[in-house]
C-alpha positions in Angstrom: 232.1 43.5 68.1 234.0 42.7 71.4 233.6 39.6 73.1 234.0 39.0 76.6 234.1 35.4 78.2 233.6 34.9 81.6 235.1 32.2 83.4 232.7 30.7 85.5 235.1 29.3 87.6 237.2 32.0 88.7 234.2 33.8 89.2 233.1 31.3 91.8 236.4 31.4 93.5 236.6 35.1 93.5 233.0 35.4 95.1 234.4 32.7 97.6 237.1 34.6 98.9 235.3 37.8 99.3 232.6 36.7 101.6 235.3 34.1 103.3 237.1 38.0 103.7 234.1 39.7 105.0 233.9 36.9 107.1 237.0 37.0 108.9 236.5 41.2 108.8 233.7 40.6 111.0 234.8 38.3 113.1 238.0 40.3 114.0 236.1 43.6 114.6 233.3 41.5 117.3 236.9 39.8 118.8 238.3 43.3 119.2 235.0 44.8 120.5 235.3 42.2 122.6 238.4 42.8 124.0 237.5 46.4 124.3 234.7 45.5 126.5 236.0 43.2 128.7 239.0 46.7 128.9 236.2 48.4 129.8 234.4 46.1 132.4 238.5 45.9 134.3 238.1 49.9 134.7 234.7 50.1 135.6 235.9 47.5 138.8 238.7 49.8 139.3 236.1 52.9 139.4 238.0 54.8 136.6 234.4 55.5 134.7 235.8 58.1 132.2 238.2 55.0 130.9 235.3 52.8 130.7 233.2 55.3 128.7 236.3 55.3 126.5 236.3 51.7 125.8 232.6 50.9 125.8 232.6 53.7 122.7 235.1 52.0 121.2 233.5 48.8 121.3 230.8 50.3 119.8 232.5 51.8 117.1 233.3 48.5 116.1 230.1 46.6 117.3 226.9 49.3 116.9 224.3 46.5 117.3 225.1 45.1 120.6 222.9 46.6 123.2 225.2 45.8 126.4 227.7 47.8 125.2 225.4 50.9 125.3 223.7 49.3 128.1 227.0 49.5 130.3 228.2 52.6 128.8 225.6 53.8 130.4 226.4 52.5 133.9 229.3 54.4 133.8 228.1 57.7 132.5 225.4 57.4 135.5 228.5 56.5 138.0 229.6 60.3 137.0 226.7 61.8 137.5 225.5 62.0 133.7 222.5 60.8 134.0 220.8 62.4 130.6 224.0 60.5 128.8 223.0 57.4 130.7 219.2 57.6 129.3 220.6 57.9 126.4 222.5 54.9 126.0 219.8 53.2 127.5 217.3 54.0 125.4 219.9 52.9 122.6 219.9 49.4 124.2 215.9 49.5 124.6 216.2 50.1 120.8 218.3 47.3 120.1 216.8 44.9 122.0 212.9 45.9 123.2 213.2 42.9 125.9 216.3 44.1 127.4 214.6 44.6 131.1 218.1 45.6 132.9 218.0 48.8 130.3 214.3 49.4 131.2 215.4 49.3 135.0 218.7 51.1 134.6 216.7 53.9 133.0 214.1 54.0 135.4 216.8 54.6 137.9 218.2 57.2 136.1 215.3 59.0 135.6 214.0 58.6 139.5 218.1 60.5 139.9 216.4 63.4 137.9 213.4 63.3 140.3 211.4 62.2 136.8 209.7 59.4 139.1 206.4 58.3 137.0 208.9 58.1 133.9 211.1 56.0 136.4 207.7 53.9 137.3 206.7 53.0 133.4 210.6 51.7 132.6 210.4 49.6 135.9 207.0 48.7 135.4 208.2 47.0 131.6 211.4 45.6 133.3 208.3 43.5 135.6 206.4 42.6 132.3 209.7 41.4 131.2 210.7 39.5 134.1 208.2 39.0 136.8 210.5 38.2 139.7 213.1 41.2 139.1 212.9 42.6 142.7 214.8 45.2 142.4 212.4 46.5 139.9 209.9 46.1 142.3 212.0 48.0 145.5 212.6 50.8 143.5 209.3 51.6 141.8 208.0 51.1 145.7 210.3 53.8 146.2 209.5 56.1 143.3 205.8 55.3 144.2 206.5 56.7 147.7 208.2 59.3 146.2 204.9 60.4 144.3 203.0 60.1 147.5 201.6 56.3 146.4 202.1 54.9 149.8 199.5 52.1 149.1 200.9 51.7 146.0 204.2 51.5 147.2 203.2 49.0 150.1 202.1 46.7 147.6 205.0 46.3 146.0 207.4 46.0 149.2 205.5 43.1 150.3 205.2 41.5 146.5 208.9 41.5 147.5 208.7 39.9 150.9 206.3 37.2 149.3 209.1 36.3 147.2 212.2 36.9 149.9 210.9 37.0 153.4 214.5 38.2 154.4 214.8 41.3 152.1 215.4 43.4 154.4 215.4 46.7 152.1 212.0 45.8 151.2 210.6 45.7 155.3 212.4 48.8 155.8 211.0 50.9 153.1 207.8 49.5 154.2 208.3 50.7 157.4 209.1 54.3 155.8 205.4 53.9 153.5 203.5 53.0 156.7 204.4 55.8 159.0 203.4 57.8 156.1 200.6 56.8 156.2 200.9 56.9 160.0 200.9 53.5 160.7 203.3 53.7 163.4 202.5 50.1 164.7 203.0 48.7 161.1 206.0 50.8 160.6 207.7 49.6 164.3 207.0 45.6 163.3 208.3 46.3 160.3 211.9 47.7 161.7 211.8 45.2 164.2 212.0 42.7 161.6 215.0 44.6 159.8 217.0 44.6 163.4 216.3 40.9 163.2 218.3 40.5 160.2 220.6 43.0 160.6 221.5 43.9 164.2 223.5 46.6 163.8 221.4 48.3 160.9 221.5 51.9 162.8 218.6 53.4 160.9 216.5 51.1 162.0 216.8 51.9 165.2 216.5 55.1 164.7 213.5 55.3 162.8 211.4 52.7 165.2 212.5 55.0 167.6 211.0 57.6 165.8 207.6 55.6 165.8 207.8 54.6 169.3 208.3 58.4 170.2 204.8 58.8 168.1 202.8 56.0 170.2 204.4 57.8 173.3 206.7 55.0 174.1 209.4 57.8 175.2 211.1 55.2 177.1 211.5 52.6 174.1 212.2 54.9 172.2 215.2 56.1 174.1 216.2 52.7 174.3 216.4 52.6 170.7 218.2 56.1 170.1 220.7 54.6 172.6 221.3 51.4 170.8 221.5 53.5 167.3 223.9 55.9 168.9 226.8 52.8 170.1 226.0 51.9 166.7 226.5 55.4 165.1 228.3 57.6 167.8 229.2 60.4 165.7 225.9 61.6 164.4 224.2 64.8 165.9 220.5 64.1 164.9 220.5 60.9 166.8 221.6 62.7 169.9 219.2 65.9 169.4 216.2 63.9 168.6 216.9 61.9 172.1 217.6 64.5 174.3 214.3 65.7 172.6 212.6 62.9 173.8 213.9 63.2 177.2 212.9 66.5 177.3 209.2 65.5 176.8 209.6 62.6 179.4 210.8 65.2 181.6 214.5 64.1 181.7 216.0 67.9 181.7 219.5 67.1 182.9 219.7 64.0 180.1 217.7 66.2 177.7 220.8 68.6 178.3 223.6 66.3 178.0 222.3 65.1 174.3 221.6 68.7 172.7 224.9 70.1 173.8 226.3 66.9 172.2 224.5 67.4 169.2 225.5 71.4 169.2 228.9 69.9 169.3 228.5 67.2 166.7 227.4 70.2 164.4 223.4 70.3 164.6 221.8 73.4 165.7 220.2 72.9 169.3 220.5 76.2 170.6 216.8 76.5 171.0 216.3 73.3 172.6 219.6 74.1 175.1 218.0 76.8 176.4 214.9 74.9 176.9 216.9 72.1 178.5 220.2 73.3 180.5 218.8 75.4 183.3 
């Protein structure tokens, strides 16, 4: 018969310095997925994504259970355009961690990219259970909601927005966008009158209360406002076509002129409306 003794005490110590080895394993592979990260987070500033992507996977490599890693991977795949990559790594994250609501949102987003807008509304939807005050959760499933036709449902959750920052001004202005939908025109114009308020030289603002004021017959205001969008913008064609359109009706024929032959120039076709105009 063999027999083996065990000494206890080596034992101990051999236990010892296996987990005190796994231990320092561990804690070298999370400082170099670390590193890897913060690698990754330099070339994401520096807008080289495909770098990022390279690091982020590398940091997962060595850290699969942290769901930023995936989460921001898939920033970078949706900076390139990849947005089924990006879901992907966001629903990774989601998986990870079920109350990550920037992976809810950043999915949502992603999916209103792929024009997949009532998926887009459910992930924004549990970024708001998540975190009630997460406005832009709020601004962009307004704007997938519009997207769907919801304008009352997209109203409602611009102006949970303004109850929360009376200054937002994306959140008045895509109001303003619901309302004429819904051809509000009076609630769209106070609406862009507020934006122009907080940004002065916000272009599309003018532009679009133009628009309104051109649909409450205001053709003088809203040649006012083309003007003003135009010093603003003086390169773009539609703003000049769509006031020497509005001339046109007032009965301005020789200004009417002037603007679509600008607009021909700046690359919109007015050759219809010339013919109408320059006599």
């Amino acid at each position: 018969m063999i027999i083996i003794y065990f000494n206890t005490m080596k034992i101990l110590l051999y236990f010892l310095f296996l987990n005190t080895f796994i231990s320092i394993g561990q804690r070298t592979y999370l400082e170099k997925s670390n590193e890897y990260f913060e690698s990754a987070e330099l070339k994401y500033d520096s807008q080289d994504y495909s770098g990022a992507i390279e690091d982020y996977t590398k940091a997962i490599l060595l850290n699969p259970n942290d769901a930023q890693n995936y989460n921001f991977r898939g920033i970078s795949k949706y900076e390139l355009q990849d947005n089924n990559g990006a879901i992907e790594d966001f629903t990774k994250a989601i998986e990870l961690n079920p109350n990550y609501d920037y992976a809810y949102y950043n999915r949502g987003f992603s999916k209103s990219e792929l024009s997949d807008h009532s998926g887009a509304i459910e992930d924004y939807t549990k970024a708001i259970e998540i975190d009630s005050t997460y406005i832009s959760a709020y601004l962009d499933r307004g704007i997938s909601k519009d997207e769907l036709s919801d304008f009352n449902g997209a109203i409602e959750d611009l102006k949970k927005i303004i109850e929360m920052d009376s200054t937002n001004l994306n959140a008045y202005f895509n109001r303003g966008l619901s309302r004429a939908k819904l051809r509000n025109f009076n609630g769209a114009m106070e609406d862009y009158t507020i934006v122009i308020g907080i940004n002065p030289n916000y272009d599309f603002a003018y532009y679009n209360r133009a628009f309104t004021k051109g649909m409450l017959d205001d053709f003088n205001g809203a040649i006012l406002d083309y003007t003003k969008a135009i010093e603003i913008t003086p390169n773009d064609g539609v703003i000049y076509f769509n006031r020497g359109a509005t001339k046109y009706v007032s009965g301005d024929l020789d200004g009417a002129c002037k603007d679509v032959r600008k607009a021909q120039e700046l690359g919109i076709d007015s050759l219809e409306l010339i013919e109408l105009t320059c006599k």
